[in-house]
C-alpha positions as CSV (number, residue, x, y, z in Angstrom):
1,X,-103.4,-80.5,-17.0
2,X,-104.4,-77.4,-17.7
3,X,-107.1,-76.0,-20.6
4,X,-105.9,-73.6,-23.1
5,X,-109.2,-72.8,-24.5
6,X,-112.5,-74.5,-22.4
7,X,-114.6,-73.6,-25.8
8,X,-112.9,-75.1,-28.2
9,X,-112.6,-78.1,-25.8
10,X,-116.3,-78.3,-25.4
11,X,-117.3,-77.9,-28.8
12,X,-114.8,-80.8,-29.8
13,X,-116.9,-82.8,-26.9
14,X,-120.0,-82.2,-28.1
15,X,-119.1,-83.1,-31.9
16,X,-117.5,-86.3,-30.7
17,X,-120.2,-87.0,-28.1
18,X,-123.1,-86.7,-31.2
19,X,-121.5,-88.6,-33.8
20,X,-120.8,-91.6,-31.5
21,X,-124.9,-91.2,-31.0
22,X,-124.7,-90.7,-27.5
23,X,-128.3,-89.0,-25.7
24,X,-125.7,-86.5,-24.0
25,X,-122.1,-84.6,-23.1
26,X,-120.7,-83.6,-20.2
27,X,-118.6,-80.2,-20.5
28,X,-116.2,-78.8,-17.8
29,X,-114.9,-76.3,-17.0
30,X,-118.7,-74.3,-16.8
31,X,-118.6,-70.8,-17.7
32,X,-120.8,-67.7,-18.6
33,X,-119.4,-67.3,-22.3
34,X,-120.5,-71.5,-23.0
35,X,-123.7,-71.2,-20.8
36,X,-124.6,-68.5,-23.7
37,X,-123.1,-70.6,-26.4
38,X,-125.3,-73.3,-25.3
39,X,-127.9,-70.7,-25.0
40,X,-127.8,-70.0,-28.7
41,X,-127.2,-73.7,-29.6
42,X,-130.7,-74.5,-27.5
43,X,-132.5,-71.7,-29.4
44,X,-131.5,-72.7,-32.8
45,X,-132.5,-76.6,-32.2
46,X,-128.9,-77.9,-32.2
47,X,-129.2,-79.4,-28.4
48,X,-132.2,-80.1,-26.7
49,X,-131.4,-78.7,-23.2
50,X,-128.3,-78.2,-21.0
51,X,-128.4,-77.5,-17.1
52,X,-125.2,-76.5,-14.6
53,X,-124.2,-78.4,-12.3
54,X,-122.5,-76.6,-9.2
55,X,-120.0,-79.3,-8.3
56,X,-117.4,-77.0,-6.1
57,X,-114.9,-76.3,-8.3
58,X,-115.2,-75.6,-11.9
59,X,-118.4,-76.6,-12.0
60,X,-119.9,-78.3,-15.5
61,X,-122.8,-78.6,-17.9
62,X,-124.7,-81.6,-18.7
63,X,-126.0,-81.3,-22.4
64,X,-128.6,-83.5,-24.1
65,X,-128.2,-84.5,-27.8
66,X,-130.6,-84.2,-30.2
67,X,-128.2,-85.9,-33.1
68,X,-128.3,-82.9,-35.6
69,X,-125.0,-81.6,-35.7
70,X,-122.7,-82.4,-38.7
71,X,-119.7,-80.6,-37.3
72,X,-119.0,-77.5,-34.7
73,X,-116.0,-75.8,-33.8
74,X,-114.6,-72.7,-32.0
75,X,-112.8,-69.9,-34.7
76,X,-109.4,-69.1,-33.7
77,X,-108.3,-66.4,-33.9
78,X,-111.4,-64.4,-32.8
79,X,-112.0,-62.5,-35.9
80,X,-113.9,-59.1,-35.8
81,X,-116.8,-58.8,-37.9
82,X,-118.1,-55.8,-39.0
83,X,-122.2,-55.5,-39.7
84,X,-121.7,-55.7,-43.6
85,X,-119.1,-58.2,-43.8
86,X,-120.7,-61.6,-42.5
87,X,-120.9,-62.9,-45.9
88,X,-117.2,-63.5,-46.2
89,X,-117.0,-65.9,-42.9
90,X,-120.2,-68.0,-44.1
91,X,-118.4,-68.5,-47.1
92,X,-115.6,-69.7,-45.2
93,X,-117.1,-71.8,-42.3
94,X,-120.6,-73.0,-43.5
95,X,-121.0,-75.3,-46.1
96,X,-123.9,-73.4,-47.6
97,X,-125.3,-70.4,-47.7
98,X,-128.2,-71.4,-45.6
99,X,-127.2,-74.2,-43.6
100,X,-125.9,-73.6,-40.4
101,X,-125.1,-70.7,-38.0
102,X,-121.9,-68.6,-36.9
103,X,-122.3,-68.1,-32.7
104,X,-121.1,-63.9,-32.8
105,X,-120.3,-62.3,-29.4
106,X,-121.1,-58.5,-29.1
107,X,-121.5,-55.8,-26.8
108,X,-125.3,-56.6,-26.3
109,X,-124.6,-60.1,-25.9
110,X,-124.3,-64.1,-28.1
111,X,-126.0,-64.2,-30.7
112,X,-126.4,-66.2,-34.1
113,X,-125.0,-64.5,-36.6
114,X,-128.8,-64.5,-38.6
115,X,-129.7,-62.2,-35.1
116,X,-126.6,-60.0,-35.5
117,X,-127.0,-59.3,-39.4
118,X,-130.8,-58.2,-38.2
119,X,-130.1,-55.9,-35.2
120,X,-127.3,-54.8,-37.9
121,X,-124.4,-54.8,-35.3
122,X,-120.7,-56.4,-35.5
123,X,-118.7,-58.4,-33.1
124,X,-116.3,-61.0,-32.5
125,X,-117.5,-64.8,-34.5
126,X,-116.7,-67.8,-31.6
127,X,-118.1,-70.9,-33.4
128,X,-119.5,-72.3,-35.9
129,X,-122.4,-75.2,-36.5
130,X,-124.1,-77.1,-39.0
């Protein structure tokens, strides 16, 4: 079986794993892009801490729960964002104006998309959270 998207997959795992109350998720395959997703998920207070484990394949990352997320998802297609127009996509993904976070990837790095509309930069939205 092969993985058409390993984000979306993980984000899917990690919404399942925390409404069934579990302490923590396993997602495989590991890789740079979801190590600083998870990054920005830590930061934020969504997950309380995620390590890699080097397993000699695909490797994968063990997450711990805290039990604060309503619902996350990867954004299909990859929608470019420029600096002024953020407000549109919270509109569309987040349920209020201040509840929850858009995960924005840009050429200086993931960021929340709170970060991005500081530093006044665009990008590329991933996920969303709340």
């Amino acid at each position: 079986m092969s993985l058409v998207d390993p984000i979306a997959d993980a984000m899917v795992s990690i919404k399942n794993s925390d409404k069934a109350a579990k302490k923590g998720c396993i997602c495989k395959p590991a890789s740079k892009l979801l190590g600083r997703i998870l990054e920005v998920m830590k930061k934020e207070e969504y997950i309380k801490d995620y390590k890699l484990v080097k397993d000699g394949r695909s490797n994968l990352y063990v997450i711990e729960l805290f039990g604060r997320i309503n619902d996350c998802r990867a954004i299909k297609p990859r929608h470019a964002v420029k600096k002024n127009d953020f407000e549109k996509f919270e509109k569309r993904y987040l349920p209020a104006k201040d509840m929850g976070m858009l995960i924005v990837t840009t050429p200086e790095g993931v960021f929340s998309h709170k970060d991005v509309k500081n530093k006044r930069i665009g990008g590329r939205l991933l996920a969303y959270i709340y």
